[in-house]
C-alpha positions as CSV (number, residue, x, y, z in Angstrom):
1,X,68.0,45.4,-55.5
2,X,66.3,42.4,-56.6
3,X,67.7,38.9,-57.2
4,X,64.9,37.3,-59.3
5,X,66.4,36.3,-62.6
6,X,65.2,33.5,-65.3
7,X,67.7,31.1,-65.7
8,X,68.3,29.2,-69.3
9,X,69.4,26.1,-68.2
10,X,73.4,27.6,-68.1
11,X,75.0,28.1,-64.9
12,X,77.5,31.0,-65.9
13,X,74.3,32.7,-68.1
14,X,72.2,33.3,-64.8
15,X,75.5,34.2,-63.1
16,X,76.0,37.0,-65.3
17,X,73.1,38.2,-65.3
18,X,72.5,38.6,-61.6
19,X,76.0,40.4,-62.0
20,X,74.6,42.6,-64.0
21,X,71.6,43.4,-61.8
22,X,73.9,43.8,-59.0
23,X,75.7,46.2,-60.9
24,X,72.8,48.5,-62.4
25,X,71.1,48.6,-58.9
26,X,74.4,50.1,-57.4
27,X,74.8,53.0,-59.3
28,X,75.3,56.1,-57.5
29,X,72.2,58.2,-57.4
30,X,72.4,62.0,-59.2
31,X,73.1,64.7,-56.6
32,X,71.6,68.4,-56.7
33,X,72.5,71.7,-55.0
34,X,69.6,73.6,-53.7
35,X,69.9,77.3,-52.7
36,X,68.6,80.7,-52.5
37,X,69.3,83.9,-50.5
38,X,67.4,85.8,-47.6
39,X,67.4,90.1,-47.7
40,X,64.8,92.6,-46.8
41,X,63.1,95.2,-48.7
42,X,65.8,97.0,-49.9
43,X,67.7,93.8,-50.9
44,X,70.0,94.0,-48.2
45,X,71.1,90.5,-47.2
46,X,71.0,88.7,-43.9
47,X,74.1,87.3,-42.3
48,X,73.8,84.3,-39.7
49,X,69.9,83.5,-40.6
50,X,69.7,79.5,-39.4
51,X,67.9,77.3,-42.7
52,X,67.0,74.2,-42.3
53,X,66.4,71.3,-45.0
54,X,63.4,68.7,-44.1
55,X,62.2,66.1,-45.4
56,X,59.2,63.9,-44.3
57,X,59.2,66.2,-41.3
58,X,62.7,65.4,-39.8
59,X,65.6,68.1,-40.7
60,X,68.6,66.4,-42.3
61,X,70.5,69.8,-42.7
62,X,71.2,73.0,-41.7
63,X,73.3,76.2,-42.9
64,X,73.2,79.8,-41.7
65,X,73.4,81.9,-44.7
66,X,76.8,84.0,-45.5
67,X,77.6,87.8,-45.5
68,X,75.4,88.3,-48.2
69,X,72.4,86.5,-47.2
70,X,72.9,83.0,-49.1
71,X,72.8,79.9,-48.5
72,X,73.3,76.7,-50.5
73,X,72.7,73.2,-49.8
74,X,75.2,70.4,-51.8
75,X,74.7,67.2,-52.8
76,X,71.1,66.9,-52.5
77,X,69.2,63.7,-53.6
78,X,66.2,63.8,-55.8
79,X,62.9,63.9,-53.7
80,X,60.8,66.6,-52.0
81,X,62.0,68.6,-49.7
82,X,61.0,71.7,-47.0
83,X,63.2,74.5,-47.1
84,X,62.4,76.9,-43.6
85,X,64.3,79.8,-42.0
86,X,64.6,79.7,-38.2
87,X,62.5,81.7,-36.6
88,X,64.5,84.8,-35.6
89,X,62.9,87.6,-32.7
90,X,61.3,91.0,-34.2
91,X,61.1,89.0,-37.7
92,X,58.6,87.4,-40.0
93,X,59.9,85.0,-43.5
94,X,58.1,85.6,-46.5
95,X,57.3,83.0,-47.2
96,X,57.3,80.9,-43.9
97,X,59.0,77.6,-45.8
98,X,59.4,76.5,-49.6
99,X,58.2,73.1,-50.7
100,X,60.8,72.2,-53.4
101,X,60.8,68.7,-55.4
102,X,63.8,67.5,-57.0
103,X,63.5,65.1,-60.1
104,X,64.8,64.4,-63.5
105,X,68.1,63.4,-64.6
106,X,71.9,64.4,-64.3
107,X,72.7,66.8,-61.4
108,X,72.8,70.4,-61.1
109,X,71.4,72.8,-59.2
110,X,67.9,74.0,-57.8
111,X,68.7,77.9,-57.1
112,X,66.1,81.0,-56.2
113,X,64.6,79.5,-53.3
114,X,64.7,83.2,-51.4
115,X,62.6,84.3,-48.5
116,X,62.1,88.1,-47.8
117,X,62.4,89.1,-44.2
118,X,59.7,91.3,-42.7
119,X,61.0,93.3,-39.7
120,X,58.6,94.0,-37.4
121,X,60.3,96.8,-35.9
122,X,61.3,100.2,-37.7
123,X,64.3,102.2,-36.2
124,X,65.8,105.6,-36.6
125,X,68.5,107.6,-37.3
126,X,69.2,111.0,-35.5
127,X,72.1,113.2,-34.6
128,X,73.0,117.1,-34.2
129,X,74.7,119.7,-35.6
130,X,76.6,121.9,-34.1
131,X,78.8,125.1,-34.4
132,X,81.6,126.1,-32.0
133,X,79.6,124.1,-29.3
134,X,76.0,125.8,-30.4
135,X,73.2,124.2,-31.8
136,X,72.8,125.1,-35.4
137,X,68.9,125.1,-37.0
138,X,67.6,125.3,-40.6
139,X,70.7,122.8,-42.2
140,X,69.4,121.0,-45.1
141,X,70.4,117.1,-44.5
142,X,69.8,114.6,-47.0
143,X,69.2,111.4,-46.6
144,X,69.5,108.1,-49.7
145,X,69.7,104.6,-49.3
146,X,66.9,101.6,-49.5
147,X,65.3,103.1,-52.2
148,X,64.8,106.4,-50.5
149,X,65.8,109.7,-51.3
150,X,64.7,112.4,-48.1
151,X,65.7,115.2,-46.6
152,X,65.2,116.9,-43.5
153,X,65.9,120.3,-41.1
154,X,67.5,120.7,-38.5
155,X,65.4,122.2,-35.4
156,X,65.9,125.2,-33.0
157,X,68.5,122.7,-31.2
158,X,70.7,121.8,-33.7
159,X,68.2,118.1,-33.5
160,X,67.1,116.1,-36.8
161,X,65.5,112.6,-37.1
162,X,65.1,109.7,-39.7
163,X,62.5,107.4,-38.5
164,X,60.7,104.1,-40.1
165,X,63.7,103.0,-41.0
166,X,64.9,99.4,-41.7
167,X,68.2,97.6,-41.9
168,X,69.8,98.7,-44.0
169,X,73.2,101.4,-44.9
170,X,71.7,104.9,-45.8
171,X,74.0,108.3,-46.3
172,X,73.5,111.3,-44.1
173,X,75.0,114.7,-46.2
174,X,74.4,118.1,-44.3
175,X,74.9,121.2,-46.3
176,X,74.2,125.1,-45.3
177,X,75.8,127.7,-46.7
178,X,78.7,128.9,-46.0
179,X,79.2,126.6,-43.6
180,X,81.6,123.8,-43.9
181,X,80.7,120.3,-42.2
182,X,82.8,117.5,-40.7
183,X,82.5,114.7,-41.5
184,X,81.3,115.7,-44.9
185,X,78.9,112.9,-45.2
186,X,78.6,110.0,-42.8
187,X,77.6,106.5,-44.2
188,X,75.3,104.8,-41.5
189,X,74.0,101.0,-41.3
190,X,71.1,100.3,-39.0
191,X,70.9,96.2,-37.7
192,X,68.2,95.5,-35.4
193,X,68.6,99.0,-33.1
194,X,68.4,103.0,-33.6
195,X,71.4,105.1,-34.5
196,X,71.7,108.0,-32.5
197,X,74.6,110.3,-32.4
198,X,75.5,110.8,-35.9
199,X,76.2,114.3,-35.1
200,X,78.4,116.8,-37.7
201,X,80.3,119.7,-36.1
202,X,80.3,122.9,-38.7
203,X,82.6,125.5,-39.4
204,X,82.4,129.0,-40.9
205,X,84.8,129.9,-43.8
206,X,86.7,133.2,-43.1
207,X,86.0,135.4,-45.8
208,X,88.6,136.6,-48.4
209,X,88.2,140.4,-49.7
210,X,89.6,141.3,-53.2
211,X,92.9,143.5,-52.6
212,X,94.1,145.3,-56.4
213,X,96.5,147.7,-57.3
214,X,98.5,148.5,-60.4
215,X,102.4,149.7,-61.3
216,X,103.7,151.9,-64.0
217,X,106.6,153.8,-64.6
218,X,106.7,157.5,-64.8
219,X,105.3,157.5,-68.5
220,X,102.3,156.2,-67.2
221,X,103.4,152.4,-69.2
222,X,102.3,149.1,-67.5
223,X,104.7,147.4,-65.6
224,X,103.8,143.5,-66.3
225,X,105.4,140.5,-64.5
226,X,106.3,142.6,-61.4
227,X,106.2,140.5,-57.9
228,X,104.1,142.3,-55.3
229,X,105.4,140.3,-52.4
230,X,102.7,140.4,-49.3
231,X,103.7,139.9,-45.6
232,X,101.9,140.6,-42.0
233,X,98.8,138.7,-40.9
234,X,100.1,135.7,-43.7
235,X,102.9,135.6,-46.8
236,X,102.1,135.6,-50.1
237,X,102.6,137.4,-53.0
238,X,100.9,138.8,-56.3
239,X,102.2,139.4,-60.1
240,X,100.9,142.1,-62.3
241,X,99.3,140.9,-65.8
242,X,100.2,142.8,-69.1
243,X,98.2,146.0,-68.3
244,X,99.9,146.1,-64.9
245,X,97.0,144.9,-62.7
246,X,97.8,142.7,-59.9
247,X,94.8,141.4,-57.3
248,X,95.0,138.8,-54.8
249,X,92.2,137.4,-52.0
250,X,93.1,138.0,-48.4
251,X,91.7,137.4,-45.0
252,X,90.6,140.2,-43.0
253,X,94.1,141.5,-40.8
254,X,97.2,143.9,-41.2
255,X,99.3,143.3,-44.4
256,X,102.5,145.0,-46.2
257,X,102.6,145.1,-49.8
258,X,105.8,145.9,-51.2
259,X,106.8,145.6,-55.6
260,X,109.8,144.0,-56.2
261,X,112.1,143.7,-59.4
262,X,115.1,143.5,-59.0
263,X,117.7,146.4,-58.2
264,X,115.0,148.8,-59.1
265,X,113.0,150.8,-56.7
266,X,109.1,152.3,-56.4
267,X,107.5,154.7,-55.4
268,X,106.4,154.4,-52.4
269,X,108.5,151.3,-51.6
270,X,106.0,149.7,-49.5
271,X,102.2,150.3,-48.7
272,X,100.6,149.2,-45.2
273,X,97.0,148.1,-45.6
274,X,94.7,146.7,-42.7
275,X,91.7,144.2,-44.2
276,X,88.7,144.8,-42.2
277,X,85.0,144.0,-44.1
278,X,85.6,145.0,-47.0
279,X,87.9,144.8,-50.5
280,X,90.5,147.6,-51.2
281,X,91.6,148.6,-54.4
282,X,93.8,151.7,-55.8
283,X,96.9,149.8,-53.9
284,X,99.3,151.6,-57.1
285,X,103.0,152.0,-57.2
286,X,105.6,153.6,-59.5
287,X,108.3,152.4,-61.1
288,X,111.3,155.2,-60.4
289,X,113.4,155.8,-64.0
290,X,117.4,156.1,-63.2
């Protein structure tokens, strides 16, 4: 601040005026933010990464950046500044520091000052599949995230591999048919280290065979709305349509069929059918007239 002032001769004049030079070179300087965000190639943000904020070669701050890679510097003053990640083992900033100057008027903030990190490792992702404790080849498994869509086999022992991978979350769906897999799909982040033993366990539907019959009455006229109930290897039961038709999906194993309505009876009253490989139709009953 300076104190030089012409005087006019009146005390309380040059008084003032130095008061008022006093009170211009007091007023508080502008303040900026300055901030940006650190991610990789598939603009997956870094957690934790140390940034420092230097000026004439001396840091006067420092901030790790949050869960998704930012970091944010507040009440900055005008003037140049270095903006530089900590160096950090298996990886390389790009770029290496940010020369930013702050000027103008009013305050605000300086934002986009990101760096790209470069691993200089790539890692993998690997697991097997397997079916009642056997290895099982030739599934299809797909593979998405960071900008990639893949897929893969499995081998002779049940084995598949992702590799050149970096950090980053991908997905991992396996699909053969008929099997069914658990977990369906398995969602898988990588963070400085391979991921192996993301294994699926499979499982083979028990097939269902078409078992079809039909009831009439004497006459030979469709019986519709009739309850076939259905008991033995499960329970379950069947109703005939408007032509009389009634058809139903079982497992293989022994079953009973058996029509019921009421107080009225067929012919036969029951039928005893054992699902092997194969569907079976011509399961027909009659309706007895009184």
């Amino acid at each position: 601040m300076s104190f030089k002032t012409r005087c006019l001769g009146i005390g309380f004049v040059c008084v003032g005026f130095v008061f008022i030079l006093l009170t211009i070179d007091a007023w508080p300087q502008a303040k900026f933010t300055l901030g940006g965000r650190i991610y990789n190639d598939c603009g997956t943000g870094f957690t934790g990464i140390i940034v420092y904020l230097k000026q004439n070669a001396r840091v006067i701050d420092n901030q790790a950046t949050n869960g998704s890679g930012y970091f944010n510097f507040r009440n900055v003053p005008k003037g140049m500044y270095i903006i530089e990640p900590a160096s950090k083992p298996d990886y390389d900033f790009s770029p290496k520091s940010k020369e930013v100057n702050i000027s103008g008027s009013g305050s605000g903030g300086v934002g986009g000052q990101d760096f790209k990190i470069i691993p200089r490792k790539k890692y993998s992702i690997s697991g097997t599949i397997r079916l009642d404790n056997k290895a099982l080849a030739g599934v299809k498994i797909e593979f998405s995230g960071c900008k990639n869509q893949l897929h893969t086999t499995t081998n002779g022992s049940g084995y598949y591999e992702f590799p050149g991978l970096i950090d980053a979350t991908y997905r991992i769906i396996p699909s053969l048919s008929p099997y069914i897999f658990y977990p369906a799909s398995q969602d898988v982040s990588i963070w400085g280290e391979n991921r192996p033993g993301i294994n699926f366990s499979a499982t083979k539907p028990v097939e269902q065979y078409l078992i079809s019959g039909y009831i009439r009455n004497q006459s030979g006229k469709a019986q519709s709305g009739i309850h076939v109930k259905i008991t033995g290897h499960l329970e379950t039961e069947a109703i005939t349509n408007n032509q009389g038709y009634f058809n139903i999906k079982l497992t293989p194993g022994g079953y009973d069929l058996k029509p019921i309505s009421g107080s009225k009876l067929f012919d036969p009253s029951s039928k005893r059918i054992t699902v092997v490989d194969k569907p079976i139709d011509n399961n027909n009953f009659t309706l007895k007239e009184k």
